[in-house]
C-alpha positions as CSV (number, residue, x, y, z in Angstrom):
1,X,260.1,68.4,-35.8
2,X,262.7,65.9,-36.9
3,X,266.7,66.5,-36.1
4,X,268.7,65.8,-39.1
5,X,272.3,66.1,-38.9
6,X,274.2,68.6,-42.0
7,X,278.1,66.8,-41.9
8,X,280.6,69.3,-44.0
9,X,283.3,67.3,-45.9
10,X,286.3,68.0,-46.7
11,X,290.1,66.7,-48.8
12,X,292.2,67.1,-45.8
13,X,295.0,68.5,-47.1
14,X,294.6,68.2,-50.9
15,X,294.7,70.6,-53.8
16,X,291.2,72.5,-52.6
17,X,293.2,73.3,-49.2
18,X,291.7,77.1,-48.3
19,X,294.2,80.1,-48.3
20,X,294.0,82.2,-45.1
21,X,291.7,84.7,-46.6
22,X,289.7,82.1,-48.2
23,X,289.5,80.4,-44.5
24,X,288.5,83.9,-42.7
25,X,286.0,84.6,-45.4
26,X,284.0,80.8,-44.6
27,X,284.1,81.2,-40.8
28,X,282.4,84.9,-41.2
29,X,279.7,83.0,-43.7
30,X,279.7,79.8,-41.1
31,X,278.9,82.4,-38.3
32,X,276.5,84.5,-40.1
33,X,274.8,81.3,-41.3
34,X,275.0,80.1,-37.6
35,X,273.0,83.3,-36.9
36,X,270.3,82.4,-39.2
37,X,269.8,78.9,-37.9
38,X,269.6,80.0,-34.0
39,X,267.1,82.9,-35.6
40,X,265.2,80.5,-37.3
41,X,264.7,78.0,-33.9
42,X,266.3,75.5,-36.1
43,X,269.7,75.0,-34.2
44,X,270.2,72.1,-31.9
45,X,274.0,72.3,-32.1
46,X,277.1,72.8,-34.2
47,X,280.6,72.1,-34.1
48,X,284.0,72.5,-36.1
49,X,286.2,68.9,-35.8
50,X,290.4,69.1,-35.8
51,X,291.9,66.7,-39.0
52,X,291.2,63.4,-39.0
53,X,294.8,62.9,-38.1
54,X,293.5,63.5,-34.4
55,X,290.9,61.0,-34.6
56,X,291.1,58.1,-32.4
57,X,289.0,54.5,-33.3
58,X,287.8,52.6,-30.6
59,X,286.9,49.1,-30.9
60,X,285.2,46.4,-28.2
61,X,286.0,42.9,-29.5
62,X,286.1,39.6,-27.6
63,X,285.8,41.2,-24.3
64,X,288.6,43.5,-25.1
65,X,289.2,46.9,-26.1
66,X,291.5,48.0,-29.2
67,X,292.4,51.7,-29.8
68,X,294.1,52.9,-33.0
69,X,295.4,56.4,-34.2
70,X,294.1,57.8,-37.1
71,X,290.8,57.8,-39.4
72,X,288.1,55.2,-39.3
73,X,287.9,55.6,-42.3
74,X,290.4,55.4,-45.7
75,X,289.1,58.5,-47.7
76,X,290.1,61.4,-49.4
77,X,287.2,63.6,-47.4
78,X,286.5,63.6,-44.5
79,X,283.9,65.1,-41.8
80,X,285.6,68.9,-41.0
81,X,282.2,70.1,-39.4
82,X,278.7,69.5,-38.9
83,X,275.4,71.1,-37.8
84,X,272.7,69.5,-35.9
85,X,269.0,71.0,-36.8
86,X,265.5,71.1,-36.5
87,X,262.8,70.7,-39.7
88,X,259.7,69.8,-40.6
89,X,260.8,67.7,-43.2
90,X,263.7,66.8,-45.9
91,X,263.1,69.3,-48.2
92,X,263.7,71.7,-45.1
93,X,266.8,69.9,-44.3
94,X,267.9,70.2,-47.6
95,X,267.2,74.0,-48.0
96,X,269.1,74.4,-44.6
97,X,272.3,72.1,-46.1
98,X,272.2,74.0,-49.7
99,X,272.8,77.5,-47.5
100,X,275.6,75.4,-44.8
101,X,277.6,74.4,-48.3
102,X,277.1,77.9,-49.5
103,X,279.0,79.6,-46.1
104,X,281.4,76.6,-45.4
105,X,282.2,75.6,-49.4
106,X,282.4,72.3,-48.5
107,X,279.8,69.1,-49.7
108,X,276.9,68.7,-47.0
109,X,275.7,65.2,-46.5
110,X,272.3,65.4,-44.8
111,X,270.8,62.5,-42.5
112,X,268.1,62.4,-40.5
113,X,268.1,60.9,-37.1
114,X,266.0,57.6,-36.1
115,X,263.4,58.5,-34.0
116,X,261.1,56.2,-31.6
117,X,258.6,55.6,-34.5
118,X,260.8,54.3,-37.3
């Protein structure tokens, strides 16, 4: 089976920023969708990320390294979570994402990993 990789985006921050209750709800519908992944054999692994605030860019240029603080990237969303799964194919991957963005209420990009062949 193929690994694809489910990223959950979020605004950091903006106008869509979850009350407490609204938070507790998604991490009990993240965990019981967690559940249902590991049931399924589908789960590799998962993960929730801090803010992008916390992020740190590394770059190797010129025989040198150069860290700065903050985002890679200048966006309004960013990467708050992701899963890595098994599937037989896209459409599998895409059922799988469809029920991640139910539980986390976020937008779930969905990418599937090179492998050897490709």
């Amino acid at each position: 089976m193929k690994q694809y990789l489910l990223a959950g985006y979020s605004a950091e921050g903006g106008p869509e920023v979850m009350t407490e209750e609204e938070m507790q709800r998604a991490y009990q519908a993240v965990d019981a969708f967690n559940s249902e992944v590991q049931a399924a054999g589908a789960w590799v692994f998962a993960g929730g990320l801090h803010p992008s605030s916390t992020a740190t860019v590394v770059r190797a240029q010129g025989g040198q390294v150069i860290t700065t603080d903050g985002p890679y990237a200048e966006t309004k969303e960013q990467i708050g979570g992701f899963w890595v799964i098994r599937a037989a194919d896209l459409d599998a991957a895409l059922d799988w994402a469809a029920r991640g963005s139910a539980a986390c209420g976020w937008p779930v990009e969905v990418r599937p990993f090179q492998d050897d062949a490709e």
